[in-house]
C-alpha positions in Angstrom: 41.5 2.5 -28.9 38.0 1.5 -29.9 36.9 1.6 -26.1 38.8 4.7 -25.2 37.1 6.3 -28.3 33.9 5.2 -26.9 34.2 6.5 -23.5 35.1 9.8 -24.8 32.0 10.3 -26.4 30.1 9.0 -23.2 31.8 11.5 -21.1 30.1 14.1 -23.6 26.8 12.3 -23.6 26.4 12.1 -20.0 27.2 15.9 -19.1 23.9 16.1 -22.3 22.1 13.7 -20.4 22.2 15.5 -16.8 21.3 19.0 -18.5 18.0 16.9 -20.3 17.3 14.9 -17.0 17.2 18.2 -15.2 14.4 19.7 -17.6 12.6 16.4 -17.5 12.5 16.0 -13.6 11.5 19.7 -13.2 8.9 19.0 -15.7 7.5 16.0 -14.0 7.4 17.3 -10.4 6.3 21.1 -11.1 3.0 21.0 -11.8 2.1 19.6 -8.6 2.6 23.0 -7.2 -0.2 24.6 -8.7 -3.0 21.9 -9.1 -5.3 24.0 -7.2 -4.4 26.9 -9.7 -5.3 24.4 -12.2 -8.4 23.1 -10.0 -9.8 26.8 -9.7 -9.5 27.7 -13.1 -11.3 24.8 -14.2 -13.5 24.5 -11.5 -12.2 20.9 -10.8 -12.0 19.2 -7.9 -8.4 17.7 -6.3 -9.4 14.2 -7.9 -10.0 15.1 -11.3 -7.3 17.5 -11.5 -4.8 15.2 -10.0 -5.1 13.4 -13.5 -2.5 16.1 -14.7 0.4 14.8 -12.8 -1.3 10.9 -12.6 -1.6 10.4 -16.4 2.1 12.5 -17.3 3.6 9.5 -14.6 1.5 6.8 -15.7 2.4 7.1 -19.5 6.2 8.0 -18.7 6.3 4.5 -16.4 5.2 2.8 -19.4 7.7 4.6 -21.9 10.7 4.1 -20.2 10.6 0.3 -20.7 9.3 0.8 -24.0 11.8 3.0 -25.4 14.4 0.6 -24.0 12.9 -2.7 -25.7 13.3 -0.2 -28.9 16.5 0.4 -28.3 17.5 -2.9 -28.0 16.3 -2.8 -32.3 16.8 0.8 -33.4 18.8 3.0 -33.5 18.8 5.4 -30.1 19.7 8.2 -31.8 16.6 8.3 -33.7 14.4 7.6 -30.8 16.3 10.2 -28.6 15.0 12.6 -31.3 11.6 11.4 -31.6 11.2 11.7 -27.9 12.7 15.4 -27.4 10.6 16.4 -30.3 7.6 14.9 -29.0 8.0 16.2 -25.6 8.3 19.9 -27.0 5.1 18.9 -29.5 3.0 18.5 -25.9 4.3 21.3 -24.3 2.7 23.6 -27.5 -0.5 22.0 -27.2 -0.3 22.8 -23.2 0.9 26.6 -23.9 -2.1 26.9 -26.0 -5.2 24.7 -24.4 -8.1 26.5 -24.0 -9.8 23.8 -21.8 -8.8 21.1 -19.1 -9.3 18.0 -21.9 -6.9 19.9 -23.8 -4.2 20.4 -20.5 -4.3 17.0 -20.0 -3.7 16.1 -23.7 -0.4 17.9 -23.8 0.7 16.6 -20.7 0.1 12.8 -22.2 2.0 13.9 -25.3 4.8 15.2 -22.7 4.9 12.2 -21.1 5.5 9.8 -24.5 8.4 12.0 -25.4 10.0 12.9 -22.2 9.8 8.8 -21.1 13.0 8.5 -24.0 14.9 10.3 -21.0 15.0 8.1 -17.9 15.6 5.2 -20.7 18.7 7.2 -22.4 19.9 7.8 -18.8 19.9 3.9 -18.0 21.0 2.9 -21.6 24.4 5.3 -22.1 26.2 4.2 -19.0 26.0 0.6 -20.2 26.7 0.7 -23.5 30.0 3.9 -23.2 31.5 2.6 -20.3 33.1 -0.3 -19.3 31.9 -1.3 -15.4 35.2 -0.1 -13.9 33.7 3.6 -14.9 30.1 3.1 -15.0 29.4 4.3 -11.3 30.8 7.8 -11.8 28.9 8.2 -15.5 25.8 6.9 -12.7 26.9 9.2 -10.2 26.5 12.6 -12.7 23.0 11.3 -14.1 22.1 11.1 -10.6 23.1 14.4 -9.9 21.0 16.0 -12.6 17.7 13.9 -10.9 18.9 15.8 -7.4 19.0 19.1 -9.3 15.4 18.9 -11.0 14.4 17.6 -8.0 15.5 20.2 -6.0 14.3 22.9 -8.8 11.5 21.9 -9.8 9.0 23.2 -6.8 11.5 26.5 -6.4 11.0 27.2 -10.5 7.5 26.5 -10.3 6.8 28.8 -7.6 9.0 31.4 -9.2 6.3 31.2 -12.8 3.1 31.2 -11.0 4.1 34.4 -9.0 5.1 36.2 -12.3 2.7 34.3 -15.2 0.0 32.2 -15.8 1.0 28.5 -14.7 0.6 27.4 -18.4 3.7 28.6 -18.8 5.0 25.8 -16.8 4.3 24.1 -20.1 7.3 26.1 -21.9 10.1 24.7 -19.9 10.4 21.0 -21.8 11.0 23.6 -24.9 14.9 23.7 -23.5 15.6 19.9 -24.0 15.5 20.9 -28.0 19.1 23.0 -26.9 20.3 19.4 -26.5 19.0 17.3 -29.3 22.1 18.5 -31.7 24.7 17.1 -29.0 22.8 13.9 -28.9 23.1 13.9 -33.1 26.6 14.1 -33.1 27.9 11.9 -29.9 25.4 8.8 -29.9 27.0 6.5 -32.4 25.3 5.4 -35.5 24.1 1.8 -35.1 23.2 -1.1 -36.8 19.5 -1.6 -37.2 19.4 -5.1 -35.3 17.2 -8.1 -36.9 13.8 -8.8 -35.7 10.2 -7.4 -35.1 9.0 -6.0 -31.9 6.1 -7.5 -30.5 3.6 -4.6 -30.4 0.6 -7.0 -28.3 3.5 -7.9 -25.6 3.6 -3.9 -25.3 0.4 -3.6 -24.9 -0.4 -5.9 -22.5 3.0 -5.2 -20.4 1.1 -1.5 -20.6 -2.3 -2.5 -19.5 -1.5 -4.5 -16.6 1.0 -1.4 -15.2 -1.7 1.0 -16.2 -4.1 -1.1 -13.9 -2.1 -2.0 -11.4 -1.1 2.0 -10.5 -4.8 2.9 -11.0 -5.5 0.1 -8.1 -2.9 1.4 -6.1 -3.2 5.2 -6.4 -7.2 5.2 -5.9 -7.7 2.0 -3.9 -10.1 0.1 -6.2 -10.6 -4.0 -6.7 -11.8 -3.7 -10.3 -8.5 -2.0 -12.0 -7.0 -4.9 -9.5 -8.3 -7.6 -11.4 -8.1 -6.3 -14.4 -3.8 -5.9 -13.8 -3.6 -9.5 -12.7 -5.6 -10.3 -15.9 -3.7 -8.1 -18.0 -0.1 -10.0 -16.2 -1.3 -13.5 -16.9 -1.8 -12.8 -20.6 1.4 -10.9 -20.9 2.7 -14.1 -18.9 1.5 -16.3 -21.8 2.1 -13.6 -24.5 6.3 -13.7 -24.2 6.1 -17.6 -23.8 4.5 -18.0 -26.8 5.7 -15.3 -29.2 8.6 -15.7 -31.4 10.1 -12.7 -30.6 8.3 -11.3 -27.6 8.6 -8.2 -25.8 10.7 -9.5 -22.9 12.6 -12.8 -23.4 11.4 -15.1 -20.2 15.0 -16.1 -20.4 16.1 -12.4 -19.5 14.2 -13.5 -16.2 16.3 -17.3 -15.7 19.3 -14.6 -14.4 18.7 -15.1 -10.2 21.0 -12.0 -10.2 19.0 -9.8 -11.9 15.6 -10.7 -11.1 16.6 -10.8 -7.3 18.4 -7.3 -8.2 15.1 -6.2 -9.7 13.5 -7.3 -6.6 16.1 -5.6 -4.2 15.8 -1.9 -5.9 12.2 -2.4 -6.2 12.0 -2.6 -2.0 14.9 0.4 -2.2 13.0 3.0 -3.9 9.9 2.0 -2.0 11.8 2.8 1.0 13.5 6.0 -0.1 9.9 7.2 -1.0 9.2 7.4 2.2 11.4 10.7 2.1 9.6 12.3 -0.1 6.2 11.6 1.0 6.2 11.2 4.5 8.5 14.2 5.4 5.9 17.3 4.4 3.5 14.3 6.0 5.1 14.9 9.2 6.2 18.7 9.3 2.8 19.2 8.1 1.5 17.4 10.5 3.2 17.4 13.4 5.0 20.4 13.0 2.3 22.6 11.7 4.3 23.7 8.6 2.8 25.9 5.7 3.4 23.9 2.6 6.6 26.9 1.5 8.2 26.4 5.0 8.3 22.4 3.9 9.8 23.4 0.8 12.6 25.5 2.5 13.3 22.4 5.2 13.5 19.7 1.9 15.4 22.1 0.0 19.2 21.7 2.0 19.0 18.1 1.9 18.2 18.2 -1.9 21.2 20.5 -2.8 23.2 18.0 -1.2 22.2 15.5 -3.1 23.1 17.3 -6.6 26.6 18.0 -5.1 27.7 14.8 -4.2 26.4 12.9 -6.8 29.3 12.5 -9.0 31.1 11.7 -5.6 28.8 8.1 -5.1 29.7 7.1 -8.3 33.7 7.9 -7.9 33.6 5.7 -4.8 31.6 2.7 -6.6 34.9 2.7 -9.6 37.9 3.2 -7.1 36.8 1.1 -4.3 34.0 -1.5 -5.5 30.2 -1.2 -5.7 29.6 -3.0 -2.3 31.5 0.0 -0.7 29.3 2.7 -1.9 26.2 0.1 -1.0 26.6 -0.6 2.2 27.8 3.1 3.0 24.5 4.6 1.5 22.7 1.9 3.9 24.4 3.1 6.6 23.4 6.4 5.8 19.8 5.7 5.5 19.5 3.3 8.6 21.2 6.7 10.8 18.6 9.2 8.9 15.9 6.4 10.0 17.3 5.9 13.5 17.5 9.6 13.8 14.5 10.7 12.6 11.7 7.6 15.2 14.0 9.1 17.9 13.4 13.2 17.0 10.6 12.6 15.0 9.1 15.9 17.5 12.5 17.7 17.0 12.1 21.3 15.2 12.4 21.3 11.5 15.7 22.4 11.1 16.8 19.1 12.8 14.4 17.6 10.2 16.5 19.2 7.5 19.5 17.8 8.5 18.6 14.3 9.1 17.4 14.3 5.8 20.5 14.9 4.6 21.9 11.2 5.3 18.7 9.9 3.8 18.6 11.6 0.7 22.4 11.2 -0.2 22.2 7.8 0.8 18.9 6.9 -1.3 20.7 8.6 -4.2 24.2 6.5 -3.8 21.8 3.5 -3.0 20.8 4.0 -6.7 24.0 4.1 -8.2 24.9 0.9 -6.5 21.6 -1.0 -7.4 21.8 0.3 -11.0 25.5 -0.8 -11.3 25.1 -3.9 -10.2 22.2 -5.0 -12.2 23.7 -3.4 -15.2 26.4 -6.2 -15.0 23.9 -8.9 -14.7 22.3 -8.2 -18.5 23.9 -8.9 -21.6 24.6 -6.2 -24.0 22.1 -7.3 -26.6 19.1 -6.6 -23.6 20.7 -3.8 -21.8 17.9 -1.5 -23.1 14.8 -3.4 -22.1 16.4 -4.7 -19.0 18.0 -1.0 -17.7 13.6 -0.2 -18.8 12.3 -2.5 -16.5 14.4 -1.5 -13.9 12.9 2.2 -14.7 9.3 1.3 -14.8 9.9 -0.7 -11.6 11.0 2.4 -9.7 8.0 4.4 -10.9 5.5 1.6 -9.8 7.2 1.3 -6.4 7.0 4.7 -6.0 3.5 4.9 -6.3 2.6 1.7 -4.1 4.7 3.3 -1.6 2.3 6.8 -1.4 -0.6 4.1 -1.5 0.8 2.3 1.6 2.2 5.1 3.6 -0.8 7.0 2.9 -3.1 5.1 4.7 -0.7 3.9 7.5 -0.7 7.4 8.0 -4.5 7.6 7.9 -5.3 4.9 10.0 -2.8 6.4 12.8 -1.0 4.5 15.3 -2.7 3.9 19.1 0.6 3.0 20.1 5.0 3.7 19.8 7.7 1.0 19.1 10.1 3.3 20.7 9.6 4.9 24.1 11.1 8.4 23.7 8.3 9.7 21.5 5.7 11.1 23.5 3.2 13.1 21.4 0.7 10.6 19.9 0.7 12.5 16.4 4.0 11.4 16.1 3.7 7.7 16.8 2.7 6.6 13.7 6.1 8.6 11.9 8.6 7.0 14.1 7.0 3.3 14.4 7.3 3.8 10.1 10.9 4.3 10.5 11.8 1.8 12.8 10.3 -0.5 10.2 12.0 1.2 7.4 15.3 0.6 8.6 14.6 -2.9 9.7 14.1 -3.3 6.4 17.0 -1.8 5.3 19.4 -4.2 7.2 17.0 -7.2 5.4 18.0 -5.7 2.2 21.7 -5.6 3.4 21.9 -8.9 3.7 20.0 -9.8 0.4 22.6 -7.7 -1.4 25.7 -9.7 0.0 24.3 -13.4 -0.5 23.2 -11.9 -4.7 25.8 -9.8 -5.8 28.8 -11.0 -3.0 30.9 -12.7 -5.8 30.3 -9.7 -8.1 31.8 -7.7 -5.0 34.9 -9.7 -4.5 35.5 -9.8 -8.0 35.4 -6.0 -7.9 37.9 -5.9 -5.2 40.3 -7.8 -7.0 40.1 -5.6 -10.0 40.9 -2.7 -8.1 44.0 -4.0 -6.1 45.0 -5.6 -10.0 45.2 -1.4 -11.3 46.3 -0.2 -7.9 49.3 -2.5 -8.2 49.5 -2.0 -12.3 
């Protein structure tokens, strides 16, 4: 009864969390539509006023696995408020900034309350559902990242053709619409025993402040710094009585390696992102709305079948839904180095395998390392997980960026033949290469997990 009681309210909170996750994706990805607005106004150029999207990512990378080492101690309810609060607190100062310093304050402030989010959204599936349910409570979650994805550039465009763009700053306002669901559904915990260690944050934060600022604007010194930064953080949760990540969370092969394996994944997916208005820009000599409208499809379908990914994962086994999403990738990859010249609207529905199957990809990955943590770490460890897929995001622009500077003199596959395009399609052959590595990494981690899972489902098929 307990369970059933408790899987009631998560079917409440998750529908909550996709409408919040919405606002919060549309939030993050928005105001990189009108930079140069931004740039103009200011009379900045692309590099400084970059820092507006930079420093909202960079603080929300480092919030998601803080908020879920303070879960693991408090009480989420109360840190779900802080965060909503705080993220509309920012969006105020935004609405009202009368100089860049001022933008870029508000946006920081976003980005420590809106970082509670992604760390609610990898918290609530573990602790409401039992793992025989947890891919569909995944699957909608997803569905409201495809939806702000897909929104977010569309909305945008929509504001700055009727207002100002610091209005752009008023949409975080709507998450407050949700706080009173999250009061009454999220249970009232106990206040677990123990102190958090604050200089474990810190230095956890500095070395993944460096490390992006390495990656994102290619410089040694930030470089060092990170590696600096790790090896006292290293030595930090060794030595501290209670320290910000227990080493021993590490000592599970299945998670680390499962850490390891979605850290590759979402490095990979990026590459739809990135290099696809890359290429159409290009190669295809696309205005920046027409690669919008070509993107678009692909995203849509994404947010539909969301809730489908996970359904598959809890009737017929996580390894199902993995190695189908693979599958869909590897065609989207093979598809896309053998048309990589092919008009857009071919584009636009190759991306359609790539997308779904990066999002069912996460559903899988998150499922299965979900099951690897205890429920005592599931908040720290579901926030590493986060922070991971932020920082392999952005060393995945860094790489593909200049790969895609530096050009390519020759093609991996023979049916290419403009030159521009050569460097597109040797980058997917690679890609899915990869892919099939990954494959096989998944079977020999998380192979008995996927038997087990098998058996379970023939046990209530029969039952």
């Amino acid at each position: 009864m307990e369970s059933e009681a408790r899987v009631r309210e998560g079917e409440k909170l998750i529908r909550v969390l996709a409408f919040t996750l919405v606002i919060s994706v549309m939030s993050a990805t928005m105001f990189n539509i009108v930079l140069p607005e931004i740039g103009k106004q200011f009379e900045l150029t692309l590099s400084q006023v970059s820092w507006v999207s930079s420093a909202f990512l960079l603080v929300y990378a480092i919030g998601t696995v803080t908020y879920g080492k303070l879960a693991d101690t408090y009480k989420l309810k109360n840190l779900i408020t802080f965060g909503l609060v705080f993220f509309a607190a920012g969006s105020l100062v935004g609405l009202a900034a009368p100089n860049y310093g001022t933008v870029l304050i508000g946006r920081v402030l976003q980005a420590v309350g809106a970082a509670v989010i992604p760390a609610t959204a990898a918290i609530i599936p573990v602790r409401y559902f039992p793992p025989e349910k947890r891919g569909r409570a995944l699957g909608i979650a997803m569905t409201g990242l495809a939806i702000g994805s897909a929104l977010g550039p569309v909305v945008a465009a929509l504001v700055v053709g009727v207002a100002h763009w610091r209005w752009l700053f008023a949409m975080p306002l709507f998450t407050l619409l949700a706080l009173p669901y999250y009061r009454r559904y999220l249970r009232e915990e106990e206040r677990k025993a123990g102190a958090i260690d604050w200089l474990g944050g810190a230095l956890l934060a500095g070395t993944v402040s460096l490390l992006l600022l390495a990656v994102t604007y290619g410089k040694w010194l930030p470089a060092v710094g990170a590696i600096a930064a790790f090896v006292l953080f290293v030595s930090r949760i060794r030595a501290a009585k209670e320290p910000f990540i227990r080493p021993a969370l590490f000592s599970s092969k299945a998670y680390a390696l499962g850490l390891a394996i979605a850290f590759v994944a979402t490095a990979i997916g990026y590459s739809l992102v990135f290099l696809t208005p890359q290429l159409l820009a290009g190669v295809h000599r696309l205005e920046p709305g027409l690669v919008g409208f070509v993107m678009f499809p692909a995203a849509v379908a994404t947010a539909l079948l969301g809730r489908t990914g996970g359904k598959l994962a809890d009737a017929k086994g996580n390894s199902v839904l993995f190695y189908a999403a693979t599958a869909m990738l590897v065609v989207c990859f093979a598809l896309m180095t053998s048309f990589t010249g092919a008009p857009p609207a071919f584009i636009a529905l190759f991306l359609l395998f790539g997308n779904v199957g990066q999002s069912f990809l996460y559903i899988a990955l998150s499922n299965a390392i979900s099951r690897t943590l205890p429920k005592e770490h599931s908040g720290v460890g579901m926030g590493l997980l986060s922070m991971l897929n932020f920082i392999a995001g952005a060393v995945a622009a860094a790489v593909y960026g200049k790969i895609v500077d530096d050009g390519a003199g020759f093609r991996l596959n023979p049916a290419i033949s403009r030159p521009e395009a050569y460097v597109y399609s040797n980058l997917y052959i690679v890609l899915a290469l990869l892919l099939a590595f990954m494959a096989m990494l998944y079977y020999v981690i998380f192979g008995r997990t996927d038997r087990d899972d098998k058996k379970r489902i023939r046990r209530r098929g029969r039952s």
